[in-house]
N, C-alpha and C positions, 0 to 999 in steps of 0.2 A: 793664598786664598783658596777657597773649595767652590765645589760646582754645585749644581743641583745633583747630580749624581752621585755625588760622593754621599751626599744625604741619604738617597735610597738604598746606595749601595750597603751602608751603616747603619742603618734602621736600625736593628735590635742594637745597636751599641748606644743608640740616640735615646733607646725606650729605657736600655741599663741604666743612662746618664739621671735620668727624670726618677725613676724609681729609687735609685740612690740617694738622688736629690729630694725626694722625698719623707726619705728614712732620718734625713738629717736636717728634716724642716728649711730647706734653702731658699731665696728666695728668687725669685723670675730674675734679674740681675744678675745670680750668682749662677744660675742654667745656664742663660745664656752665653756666659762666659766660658765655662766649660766645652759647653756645645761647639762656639768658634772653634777655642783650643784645640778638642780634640778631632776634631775635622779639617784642620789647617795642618795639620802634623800624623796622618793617623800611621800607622804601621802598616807592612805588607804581610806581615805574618799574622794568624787570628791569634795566638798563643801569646803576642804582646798586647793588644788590642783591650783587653779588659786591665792589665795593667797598667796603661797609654789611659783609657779613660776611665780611672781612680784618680792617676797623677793630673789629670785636666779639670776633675770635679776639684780636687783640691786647691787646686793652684784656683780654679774659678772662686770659690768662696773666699779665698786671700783679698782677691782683685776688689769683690766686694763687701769687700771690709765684713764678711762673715764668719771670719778663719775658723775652723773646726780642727782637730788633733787629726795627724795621720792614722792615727788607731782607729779613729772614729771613723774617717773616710775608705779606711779599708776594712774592717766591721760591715758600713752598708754598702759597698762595692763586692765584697765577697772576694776581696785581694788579701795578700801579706804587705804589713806597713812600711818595709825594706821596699816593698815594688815601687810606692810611691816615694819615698827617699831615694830611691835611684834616680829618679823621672822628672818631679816638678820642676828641679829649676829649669831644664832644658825645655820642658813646656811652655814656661814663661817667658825663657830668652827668645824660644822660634815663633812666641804672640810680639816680641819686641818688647817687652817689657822687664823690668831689671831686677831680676826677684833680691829681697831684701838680705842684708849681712848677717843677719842675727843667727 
């Protein structure tokens, strides 16, 4: 779980999440998902940080049965789509969640 703090501390990574999230039409369900995600898990390093919250927006529009292509979610993230193929399922696994076999 995360704190209030972690929130302020992550502000501009919060405001990435949304503006991405926006570029790919998402919807408040799939934000929010992302948002937990990647604030439950974030990195200590900033250099992983924007690729941590690609792999979080992704993996959130999964959740909500919104799925988008990693191409797309790295297009309006401003990542490379490997970053999030490295990333999501372990995103998934540390929300507890079982990401899918396919």
């Amino acid at each position: 779980m995360y704190s209030a703090r972690d929130q302020v501390e992550n502000e501009e990574w919060l405001a990435e999440i949304e503006a991405a999230a926006d570029r790919l039409d998402l919807s408040a369900d799939a934000r929010s998902y992302a948002v937990d995600m990647f604030l439950s898990s974030v990195p200590e390093s900033d250099r992983s940080k924007g690729p941590a919250m690609a792999a979080s927006l992704y993996a959130g529009a999964l959740v909500a049965s919104e799925g988008r292509s990693q191409t797309e979610v790295a297009e309006a993230a401003g990542v490379s789509r490997l970053s999030i193929q490295q990333r999501w399922k372990d995103v998934l696994e540390s929300a507890g969640l079982q990401p899918p076999s396919w």
